[in-house]
Backbone bond lengths (Angstrom), bond angles and torsions (degrees), N, CA, C in turn:
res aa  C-N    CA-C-N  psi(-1)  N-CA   C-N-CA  omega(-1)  CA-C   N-CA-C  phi
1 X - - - 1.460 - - 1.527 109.48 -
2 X 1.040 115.68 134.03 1.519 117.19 159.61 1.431 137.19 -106.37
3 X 1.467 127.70 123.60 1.167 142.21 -166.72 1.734 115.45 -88.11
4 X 1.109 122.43 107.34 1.635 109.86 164.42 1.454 117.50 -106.98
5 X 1.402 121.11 133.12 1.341 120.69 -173.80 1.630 104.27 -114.85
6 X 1.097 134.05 131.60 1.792 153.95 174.93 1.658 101.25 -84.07
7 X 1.327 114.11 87.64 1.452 95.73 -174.31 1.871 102.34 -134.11
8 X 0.971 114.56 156.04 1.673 93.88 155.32 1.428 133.30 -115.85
9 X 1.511 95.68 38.38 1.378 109.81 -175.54 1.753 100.91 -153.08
10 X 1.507 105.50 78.00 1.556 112.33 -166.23 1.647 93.40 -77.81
11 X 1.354 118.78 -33.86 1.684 102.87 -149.37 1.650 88.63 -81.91
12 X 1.406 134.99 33.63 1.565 127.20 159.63 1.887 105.94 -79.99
13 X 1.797 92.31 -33.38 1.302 95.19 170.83 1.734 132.38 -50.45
14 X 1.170 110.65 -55.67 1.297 114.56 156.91 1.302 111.72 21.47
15 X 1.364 115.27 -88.71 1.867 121.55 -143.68 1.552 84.71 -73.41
16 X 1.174 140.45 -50.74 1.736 116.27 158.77 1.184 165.08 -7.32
17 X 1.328 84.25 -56.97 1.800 115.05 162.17 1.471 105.37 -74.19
18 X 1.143 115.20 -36.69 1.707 126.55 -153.14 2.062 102.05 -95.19
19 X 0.843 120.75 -60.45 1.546 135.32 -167.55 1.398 119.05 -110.79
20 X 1.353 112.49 157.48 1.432 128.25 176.36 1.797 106.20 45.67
21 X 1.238 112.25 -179.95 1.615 130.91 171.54 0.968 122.19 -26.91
22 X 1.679 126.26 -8.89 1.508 124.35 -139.22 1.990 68.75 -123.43
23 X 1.343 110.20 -53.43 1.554 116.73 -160.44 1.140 88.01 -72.61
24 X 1.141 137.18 -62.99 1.679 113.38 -155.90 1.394 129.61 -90.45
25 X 1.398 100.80 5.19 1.981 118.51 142.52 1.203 112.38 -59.15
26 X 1.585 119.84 -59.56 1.258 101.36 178.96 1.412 142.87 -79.10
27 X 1.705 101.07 -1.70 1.352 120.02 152.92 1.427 123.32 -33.68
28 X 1.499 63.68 -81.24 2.160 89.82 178.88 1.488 119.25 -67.85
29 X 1.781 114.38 11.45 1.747 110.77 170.95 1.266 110.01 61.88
30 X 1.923 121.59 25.54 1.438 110.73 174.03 1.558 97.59 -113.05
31 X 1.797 114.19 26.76 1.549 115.06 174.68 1.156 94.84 -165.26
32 X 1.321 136.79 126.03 1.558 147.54 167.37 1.593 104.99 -117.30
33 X 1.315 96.05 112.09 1.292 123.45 171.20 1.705 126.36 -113.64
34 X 1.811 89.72 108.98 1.910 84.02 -178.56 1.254 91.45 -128.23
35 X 1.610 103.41 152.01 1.474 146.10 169.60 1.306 126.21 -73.29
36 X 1.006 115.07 121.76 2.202 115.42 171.83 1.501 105.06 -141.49
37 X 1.414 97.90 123.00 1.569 104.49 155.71 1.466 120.32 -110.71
38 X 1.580 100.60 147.21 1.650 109.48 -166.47 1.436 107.76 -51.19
39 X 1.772 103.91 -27.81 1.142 100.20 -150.69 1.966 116.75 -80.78
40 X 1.646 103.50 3.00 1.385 102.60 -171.62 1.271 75.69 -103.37
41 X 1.508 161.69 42.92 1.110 149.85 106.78 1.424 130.86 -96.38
42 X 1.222 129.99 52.53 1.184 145.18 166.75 1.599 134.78 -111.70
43 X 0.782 139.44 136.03 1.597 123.43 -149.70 1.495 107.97 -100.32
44 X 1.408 141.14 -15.54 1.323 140.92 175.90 1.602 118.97 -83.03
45 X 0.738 112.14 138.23 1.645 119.12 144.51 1.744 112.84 -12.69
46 X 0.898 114.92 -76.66 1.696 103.35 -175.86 1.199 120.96 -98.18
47 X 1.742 112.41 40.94 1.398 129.74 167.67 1.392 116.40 8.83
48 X 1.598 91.13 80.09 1.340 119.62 -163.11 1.937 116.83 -87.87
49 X 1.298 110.99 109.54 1.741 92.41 -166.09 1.214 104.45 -119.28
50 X 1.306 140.86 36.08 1.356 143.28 170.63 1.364 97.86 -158.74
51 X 1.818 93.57 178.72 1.528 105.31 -154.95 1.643 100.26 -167.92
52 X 1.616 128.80 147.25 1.394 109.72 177.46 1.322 97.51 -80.75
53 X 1.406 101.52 171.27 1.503 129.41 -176.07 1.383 93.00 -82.73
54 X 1.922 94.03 136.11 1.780 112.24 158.14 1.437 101.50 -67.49
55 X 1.614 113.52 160.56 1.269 130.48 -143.02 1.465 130.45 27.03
56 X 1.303 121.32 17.54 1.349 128.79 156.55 1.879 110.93 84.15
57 X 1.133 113.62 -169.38 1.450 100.52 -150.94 1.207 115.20 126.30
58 X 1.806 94.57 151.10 2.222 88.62 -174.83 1.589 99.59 -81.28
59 X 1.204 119.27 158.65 1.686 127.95 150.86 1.322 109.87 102.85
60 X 1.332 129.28 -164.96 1.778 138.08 -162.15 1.765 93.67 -140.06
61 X 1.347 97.44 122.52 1.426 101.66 141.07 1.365 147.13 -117.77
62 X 1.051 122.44 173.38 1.422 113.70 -135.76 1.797 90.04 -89.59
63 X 1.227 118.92 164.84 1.458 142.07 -154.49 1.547 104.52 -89.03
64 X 0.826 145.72 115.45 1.964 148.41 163.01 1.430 97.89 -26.96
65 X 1.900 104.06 -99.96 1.336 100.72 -171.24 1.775 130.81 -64.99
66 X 1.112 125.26 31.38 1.798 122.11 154.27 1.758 93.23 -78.68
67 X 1.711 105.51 -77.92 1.359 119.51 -157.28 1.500 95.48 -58.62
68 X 1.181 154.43 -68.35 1.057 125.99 -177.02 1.662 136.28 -58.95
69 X 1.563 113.34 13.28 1.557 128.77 155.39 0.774 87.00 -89.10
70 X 1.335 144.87 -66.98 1.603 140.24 -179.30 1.387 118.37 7.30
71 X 1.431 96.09 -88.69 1.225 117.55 -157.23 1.432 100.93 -94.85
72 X 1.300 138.17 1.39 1.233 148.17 150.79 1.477 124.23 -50.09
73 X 1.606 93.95 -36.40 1.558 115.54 -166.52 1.751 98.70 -83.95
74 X 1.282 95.46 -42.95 1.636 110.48 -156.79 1.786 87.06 -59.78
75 X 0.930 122.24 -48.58 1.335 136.23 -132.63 2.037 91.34 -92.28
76 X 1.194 107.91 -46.95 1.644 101.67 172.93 1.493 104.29 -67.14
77 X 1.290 132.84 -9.21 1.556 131.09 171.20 1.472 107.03 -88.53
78 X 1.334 145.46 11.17 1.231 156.62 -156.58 2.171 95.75 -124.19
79 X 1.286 108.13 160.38 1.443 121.71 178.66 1.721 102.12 -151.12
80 X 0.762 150.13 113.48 1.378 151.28 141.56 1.723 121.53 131.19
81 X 1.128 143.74 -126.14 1.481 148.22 137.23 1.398 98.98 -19.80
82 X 1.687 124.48 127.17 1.496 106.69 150.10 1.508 85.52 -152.15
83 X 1.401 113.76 165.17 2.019 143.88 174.77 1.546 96.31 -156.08
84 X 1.563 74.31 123.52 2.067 98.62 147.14 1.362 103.47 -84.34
85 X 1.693 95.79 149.46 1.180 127.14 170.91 1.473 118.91 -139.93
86 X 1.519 111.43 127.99 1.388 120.75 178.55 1.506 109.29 -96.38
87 X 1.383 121.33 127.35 1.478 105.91 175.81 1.557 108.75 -91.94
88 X 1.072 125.81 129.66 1.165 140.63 164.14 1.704 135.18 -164.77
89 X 0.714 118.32 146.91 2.265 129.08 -154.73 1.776 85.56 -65.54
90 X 1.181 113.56 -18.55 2.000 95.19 -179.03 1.813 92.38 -82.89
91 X 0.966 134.24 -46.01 0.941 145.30 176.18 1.968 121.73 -5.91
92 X 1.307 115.16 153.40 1.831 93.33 166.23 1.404 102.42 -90.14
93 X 1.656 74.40 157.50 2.173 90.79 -167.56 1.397 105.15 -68.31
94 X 1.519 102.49 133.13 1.451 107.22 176.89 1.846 113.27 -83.66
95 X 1.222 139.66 124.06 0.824 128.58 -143.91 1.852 90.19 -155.99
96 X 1.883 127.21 -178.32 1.342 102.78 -167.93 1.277 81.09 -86.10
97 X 1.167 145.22 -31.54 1.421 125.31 -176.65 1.740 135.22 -35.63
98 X 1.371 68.65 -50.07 1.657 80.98 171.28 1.481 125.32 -89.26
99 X 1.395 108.65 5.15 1.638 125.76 170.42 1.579 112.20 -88.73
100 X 1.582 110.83 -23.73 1.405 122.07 -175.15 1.757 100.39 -89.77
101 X 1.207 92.09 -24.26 1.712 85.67 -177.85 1.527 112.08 -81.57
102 X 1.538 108.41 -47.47 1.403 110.45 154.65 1.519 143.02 -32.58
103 X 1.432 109.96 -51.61 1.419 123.42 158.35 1.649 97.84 -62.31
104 X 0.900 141.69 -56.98 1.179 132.65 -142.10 2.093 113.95 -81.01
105 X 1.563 86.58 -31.01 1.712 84.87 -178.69 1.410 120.76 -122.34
106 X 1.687 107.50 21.54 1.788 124.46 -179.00 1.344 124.64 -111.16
107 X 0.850 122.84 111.95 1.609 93.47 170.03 1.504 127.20 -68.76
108 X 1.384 86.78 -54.63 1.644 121.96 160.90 1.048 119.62 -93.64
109 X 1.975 116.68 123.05 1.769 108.19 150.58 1.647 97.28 -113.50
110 X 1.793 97.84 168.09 1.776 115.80 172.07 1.719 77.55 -112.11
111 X 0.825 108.49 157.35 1.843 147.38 171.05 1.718 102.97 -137.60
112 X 1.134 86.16 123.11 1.502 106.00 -178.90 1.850 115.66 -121.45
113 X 1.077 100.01 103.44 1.825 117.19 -172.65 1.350 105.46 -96.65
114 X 1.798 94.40 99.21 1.572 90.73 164.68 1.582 124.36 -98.47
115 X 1.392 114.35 173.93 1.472 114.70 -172.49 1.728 95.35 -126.94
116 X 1.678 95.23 -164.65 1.587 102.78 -173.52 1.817 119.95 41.76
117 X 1.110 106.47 -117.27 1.748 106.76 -146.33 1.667 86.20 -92.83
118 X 1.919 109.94 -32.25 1.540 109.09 -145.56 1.879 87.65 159.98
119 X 1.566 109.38 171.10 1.543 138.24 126.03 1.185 130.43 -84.85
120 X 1.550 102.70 128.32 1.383 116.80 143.84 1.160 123.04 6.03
121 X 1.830 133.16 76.80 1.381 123.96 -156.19 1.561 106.07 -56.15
122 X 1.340 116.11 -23.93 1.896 107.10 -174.95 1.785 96.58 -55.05
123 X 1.031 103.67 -37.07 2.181 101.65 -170.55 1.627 92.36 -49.65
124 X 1.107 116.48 -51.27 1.732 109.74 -174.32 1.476 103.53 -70.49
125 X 1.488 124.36 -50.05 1.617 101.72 -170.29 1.910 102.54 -61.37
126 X 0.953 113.70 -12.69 1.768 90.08 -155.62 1.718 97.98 -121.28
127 X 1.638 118.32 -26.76 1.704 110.15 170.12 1.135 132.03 -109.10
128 X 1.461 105.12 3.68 1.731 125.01 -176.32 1.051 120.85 -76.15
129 X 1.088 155.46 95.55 1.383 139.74 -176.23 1.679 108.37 -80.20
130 X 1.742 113.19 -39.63 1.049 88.32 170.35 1.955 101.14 -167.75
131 X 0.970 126.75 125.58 1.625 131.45 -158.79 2.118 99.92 -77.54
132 X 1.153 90.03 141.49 1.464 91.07 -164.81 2.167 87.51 -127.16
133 X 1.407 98.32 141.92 1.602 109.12 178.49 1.891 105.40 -112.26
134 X 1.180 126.35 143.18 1.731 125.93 162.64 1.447 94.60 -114.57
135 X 1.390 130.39 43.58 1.401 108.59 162.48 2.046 104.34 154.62
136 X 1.282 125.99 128.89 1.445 123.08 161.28 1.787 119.27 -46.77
137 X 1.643 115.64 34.75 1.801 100.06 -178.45 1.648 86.80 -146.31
138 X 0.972 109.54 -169.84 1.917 131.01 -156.39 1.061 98.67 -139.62
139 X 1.265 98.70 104.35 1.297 121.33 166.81 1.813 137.01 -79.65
140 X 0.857 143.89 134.58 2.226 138.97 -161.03 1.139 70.92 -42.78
141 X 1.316 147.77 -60.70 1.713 130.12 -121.11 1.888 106.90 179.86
142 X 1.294 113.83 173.68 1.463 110.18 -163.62 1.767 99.04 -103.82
143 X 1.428 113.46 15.00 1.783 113.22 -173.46 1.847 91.92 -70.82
144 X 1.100 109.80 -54.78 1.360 116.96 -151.93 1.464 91.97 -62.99
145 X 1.148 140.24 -91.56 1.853 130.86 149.06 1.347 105.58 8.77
146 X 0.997 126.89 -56.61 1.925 109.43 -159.55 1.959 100.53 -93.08
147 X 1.435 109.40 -9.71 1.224 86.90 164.35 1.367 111.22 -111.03
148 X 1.479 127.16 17.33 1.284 116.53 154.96 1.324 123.09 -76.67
149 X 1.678 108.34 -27.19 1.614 118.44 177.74 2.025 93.97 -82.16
150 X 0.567 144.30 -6.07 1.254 142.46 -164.42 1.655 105.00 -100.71
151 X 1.629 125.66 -43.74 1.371 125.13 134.44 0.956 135.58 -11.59
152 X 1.581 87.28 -102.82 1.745 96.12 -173.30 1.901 99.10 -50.02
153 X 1.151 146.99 -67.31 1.078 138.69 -162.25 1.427 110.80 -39.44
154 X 1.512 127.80 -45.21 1.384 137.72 176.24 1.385 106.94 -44.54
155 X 1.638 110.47 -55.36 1.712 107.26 -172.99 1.496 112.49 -66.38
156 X 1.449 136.88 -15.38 1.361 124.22 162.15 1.324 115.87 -73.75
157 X 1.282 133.63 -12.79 1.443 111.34 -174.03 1.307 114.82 -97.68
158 X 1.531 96.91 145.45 1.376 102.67 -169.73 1.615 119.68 -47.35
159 X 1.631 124.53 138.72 1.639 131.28 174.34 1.537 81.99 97.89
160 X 1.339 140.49 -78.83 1.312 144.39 -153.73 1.600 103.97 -4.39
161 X 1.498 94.22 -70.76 1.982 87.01 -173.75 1.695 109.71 -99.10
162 X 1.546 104.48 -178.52 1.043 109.34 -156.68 1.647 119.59 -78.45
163 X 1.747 100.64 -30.74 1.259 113.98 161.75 2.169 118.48 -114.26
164 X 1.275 65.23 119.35 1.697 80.73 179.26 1.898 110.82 -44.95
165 X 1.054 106.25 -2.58 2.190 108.73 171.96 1.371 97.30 -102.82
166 X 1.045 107.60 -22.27 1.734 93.43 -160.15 1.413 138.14 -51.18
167 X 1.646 95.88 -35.75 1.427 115.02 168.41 1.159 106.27 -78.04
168 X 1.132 147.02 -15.60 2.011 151.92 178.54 1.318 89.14 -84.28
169 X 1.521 138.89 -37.78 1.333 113.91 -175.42 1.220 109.15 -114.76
170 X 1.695 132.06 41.88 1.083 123.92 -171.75 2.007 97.09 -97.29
171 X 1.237 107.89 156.05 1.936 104.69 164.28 1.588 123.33 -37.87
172 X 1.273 115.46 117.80 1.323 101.87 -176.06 1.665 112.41 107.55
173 X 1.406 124.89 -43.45 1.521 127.75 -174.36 1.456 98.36 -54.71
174 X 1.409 136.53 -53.42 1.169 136.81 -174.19 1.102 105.72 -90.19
175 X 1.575 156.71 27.87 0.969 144.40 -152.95 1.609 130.31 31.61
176 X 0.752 93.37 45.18 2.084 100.94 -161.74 1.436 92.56 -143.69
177 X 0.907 132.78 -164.85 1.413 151.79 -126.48 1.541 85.83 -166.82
178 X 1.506 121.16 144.80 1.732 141.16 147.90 1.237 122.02 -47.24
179 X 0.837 114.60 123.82 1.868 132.85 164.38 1.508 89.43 -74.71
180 X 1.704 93.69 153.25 1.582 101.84 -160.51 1.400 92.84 -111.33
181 X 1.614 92.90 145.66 2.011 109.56 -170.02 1.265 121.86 -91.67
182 X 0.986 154.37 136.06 1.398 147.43 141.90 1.205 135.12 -75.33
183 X 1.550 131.44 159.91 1.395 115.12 159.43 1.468 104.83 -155.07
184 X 1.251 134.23 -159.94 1.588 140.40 -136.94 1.268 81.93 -96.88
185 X 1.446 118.94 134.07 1.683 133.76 25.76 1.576 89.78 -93.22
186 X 1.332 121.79 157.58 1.352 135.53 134.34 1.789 132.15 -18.58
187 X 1.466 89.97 -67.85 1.562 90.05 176.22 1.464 92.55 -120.51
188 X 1.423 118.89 142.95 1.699 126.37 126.44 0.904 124.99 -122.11
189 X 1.628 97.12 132.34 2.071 120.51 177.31 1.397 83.67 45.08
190 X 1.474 129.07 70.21 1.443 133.55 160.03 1.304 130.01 72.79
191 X 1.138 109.49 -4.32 1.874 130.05 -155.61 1.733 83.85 -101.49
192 X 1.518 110.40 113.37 1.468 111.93 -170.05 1.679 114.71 -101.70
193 X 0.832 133.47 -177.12 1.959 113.74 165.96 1.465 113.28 -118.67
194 X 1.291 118.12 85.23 1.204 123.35 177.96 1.622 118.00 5.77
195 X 1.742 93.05 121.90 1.417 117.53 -174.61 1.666 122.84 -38.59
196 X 1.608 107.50 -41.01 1.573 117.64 173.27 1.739 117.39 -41.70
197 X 1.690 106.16 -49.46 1.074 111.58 -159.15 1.627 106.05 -82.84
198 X 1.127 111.92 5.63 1.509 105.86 168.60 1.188 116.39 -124.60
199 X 1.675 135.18 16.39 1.348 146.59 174.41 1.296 96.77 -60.01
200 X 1.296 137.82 -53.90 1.163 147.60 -146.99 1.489 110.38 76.10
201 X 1.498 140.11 15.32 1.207 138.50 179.82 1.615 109.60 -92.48
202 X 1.198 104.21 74.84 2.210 113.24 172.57 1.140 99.35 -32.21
203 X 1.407 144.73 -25.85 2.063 114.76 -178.69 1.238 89.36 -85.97
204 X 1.322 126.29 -63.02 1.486 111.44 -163.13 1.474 129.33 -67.81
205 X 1.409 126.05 -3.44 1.437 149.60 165.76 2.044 93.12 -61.50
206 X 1.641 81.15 -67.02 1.792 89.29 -177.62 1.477 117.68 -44.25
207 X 1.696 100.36 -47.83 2.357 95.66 -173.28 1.576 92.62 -62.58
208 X 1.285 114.93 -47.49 1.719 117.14 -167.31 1.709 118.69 -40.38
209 X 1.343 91.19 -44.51 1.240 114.75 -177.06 1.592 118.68 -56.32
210 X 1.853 90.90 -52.69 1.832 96.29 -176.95 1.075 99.25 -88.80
211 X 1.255 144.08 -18.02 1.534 128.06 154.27 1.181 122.16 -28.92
212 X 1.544 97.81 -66.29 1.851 113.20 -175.59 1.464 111.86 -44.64
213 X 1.820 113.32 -48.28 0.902 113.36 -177.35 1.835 132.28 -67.90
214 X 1.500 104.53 -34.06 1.489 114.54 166.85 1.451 106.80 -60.52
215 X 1.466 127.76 -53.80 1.261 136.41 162.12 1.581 116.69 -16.01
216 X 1.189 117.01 -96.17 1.556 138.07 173.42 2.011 99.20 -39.41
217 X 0.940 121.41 -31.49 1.637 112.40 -154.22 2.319 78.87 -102.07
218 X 1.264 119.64 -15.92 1.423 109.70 174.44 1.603 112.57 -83.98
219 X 1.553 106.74 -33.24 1.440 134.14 -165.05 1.817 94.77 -86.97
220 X 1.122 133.16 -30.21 1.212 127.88 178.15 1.379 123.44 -132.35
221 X 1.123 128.17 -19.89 1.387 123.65 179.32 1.659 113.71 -150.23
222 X 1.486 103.95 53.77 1.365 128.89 173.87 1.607 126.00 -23.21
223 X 2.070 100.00 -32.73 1.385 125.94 163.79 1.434 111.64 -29.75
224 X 1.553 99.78 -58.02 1.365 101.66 -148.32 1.510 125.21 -82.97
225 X 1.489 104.78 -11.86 1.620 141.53 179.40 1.800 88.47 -71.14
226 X 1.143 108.44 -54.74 1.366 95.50 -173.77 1.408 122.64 -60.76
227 X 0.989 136.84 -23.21 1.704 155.26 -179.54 1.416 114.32 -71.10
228 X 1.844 93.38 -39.59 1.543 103.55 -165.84 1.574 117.45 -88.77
229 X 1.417 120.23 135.72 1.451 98.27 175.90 1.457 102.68 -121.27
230 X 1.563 95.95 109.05 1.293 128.95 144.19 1.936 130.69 9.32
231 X 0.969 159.82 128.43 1.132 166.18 169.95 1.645 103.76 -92.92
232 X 1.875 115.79 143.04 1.164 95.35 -177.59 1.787 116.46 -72.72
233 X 0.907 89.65 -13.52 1.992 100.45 173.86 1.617 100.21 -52.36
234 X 1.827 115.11 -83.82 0.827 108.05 177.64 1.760 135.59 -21.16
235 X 1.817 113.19 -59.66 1.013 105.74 -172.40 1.349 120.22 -72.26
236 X 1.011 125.65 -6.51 1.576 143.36 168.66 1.562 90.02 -67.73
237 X 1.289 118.59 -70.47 1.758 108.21 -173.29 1.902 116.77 -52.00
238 X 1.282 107.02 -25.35 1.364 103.78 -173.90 1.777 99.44 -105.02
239 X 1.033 131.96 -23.16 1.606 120.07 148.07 1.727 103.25 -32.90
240 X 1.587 107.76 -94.40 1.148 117.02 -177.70 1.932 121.36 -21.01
241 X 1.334 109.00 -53.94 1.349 115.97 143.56 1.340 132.53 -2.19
242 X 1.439 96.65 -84.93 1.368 116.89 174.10 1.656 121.70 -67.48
243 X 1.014 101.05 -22.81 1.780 102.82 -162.40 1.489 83.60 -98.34
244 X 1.642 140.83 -38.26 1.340 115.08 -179.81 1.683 110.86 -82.01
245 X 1.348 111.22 -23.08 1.726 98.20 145.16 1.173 130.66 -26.52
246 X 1.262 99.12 -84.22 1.484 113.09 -160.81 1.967 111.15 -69.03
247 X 1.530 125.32 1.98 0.918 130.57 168.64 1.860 109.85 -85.98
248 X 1.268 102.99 -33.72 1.261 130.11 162.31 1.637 111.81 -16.22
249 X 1.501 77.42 -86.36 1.368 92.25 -179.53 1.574 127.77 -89.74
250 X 1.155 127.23 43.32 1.528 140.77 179.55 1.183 87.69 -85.31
């Protein structure tokens, strides 16, 4: 897949290219990631990419014609499936759902990182295809957003991670919430790792598991239970859940 980001501050990109899941996709050519700033498309001397706002107002917004060379440019470097994307909090919530749909029907996205107040609303009527949000707050700028969508998108594609489940069992793949992991030593300062996970018995590791997980996603993000519909297995596992909870705490 290939990624283009509209930014004017490419070298944030860096630790991407360079480290973790994100870098050694694009090592291995299972993520192509290119860079454009407005500002090597601007026609003056002090490659100028903002401007105050008509009817006045605090701050600079950003300039029409840079970002739309921008993403003009980005976009003749693209071959197959491609969508613009504006990051911004009006935006629809980017979520893994909408990261699976992404991987699934793009070849190509542009990510478009704005700064100051906003863009030039004409850049959205005429290069946007469609504004994407990671969160209800306002962020300095849209870098930090486009490499969170630039993540999570990395861990669905195929080779990306190291084990081919990982992304199927990451928080969120099932709509549920993570069952919680352990690893070596056995006990610390008394704190033991539940008896299941060392039976060596794989079904009952597995119910334990989606327990934990219906569990934690009722116990913390109740949202998402509501969306989800349930299996009668499942709700039997998250009854059980609840009722050894709530004995719990008597």
């Amino acid at each position: 897949m290939r990624i283009d980001v509209v930014t004017l501050f490419p070298h944030l990109f860096d630790v991407l290219k360079s480290d973790g899941i994100t870098g050694r996709a694009v090592k291995e050519g299972i993520l192509r990631l290119g860079l454009w700033n407005p500002r090597d498309f601007t026609h003056n001397r002090h490659r100028t990419v903002d401007d105050k706002p008509y009817g006045g107002g605090p701050g600079m917004v950003m300039l029409y014609q840079p970002l739309r060379d921008a993403i003009h440019a980005a976009r003749q470097e693209q071959k197959g499936r491609s969508r613009v994307f504006y990051l911004s909090p009006q935006g629809r919530r980017f979520d893994q759902a909408a990261a699976t749909e992404l991987t699934g029907q793009y070849d190509n996205i542009v990510l478009v990182a704005g700064r100051y107040e906003g863009v030039d609303e004409r850049v959205i009527d005429q290069e946007i295809d469609e504004e994407l949000s990671i969160g209800d707050y306002v962020l300095s700028g849209g870098e930090i957003a486009a490499m969170a969508v630039i993540d999570v998108i990395t861990r669905l594609l195929p080779g990306a991670l190291g084990h081919e489940d990982s992304a199927q069992q990451d928080t969120f793949s099932g709509g549920l919430l993570e069952y919680p992991q352990y690893t070596r030593p056995e006990n610390i300062d008394g704190l033991e790792v539940p008896a299941v996970l060392l039976s060596g018995d794989h079904q009952a590791i597995l119910r334990w598991r989606r327990k934990q997980s219906l569990g934690r996603t009722w116990q913390r993000r109740p949202d998402l239970l509501e969306v989800k519909k349930l299996s009668h297995e499942e709700r039997q596992l998250l009854d059980e859940y609840i009722s050894e909870t709530l004995q719990e705490n008597l």
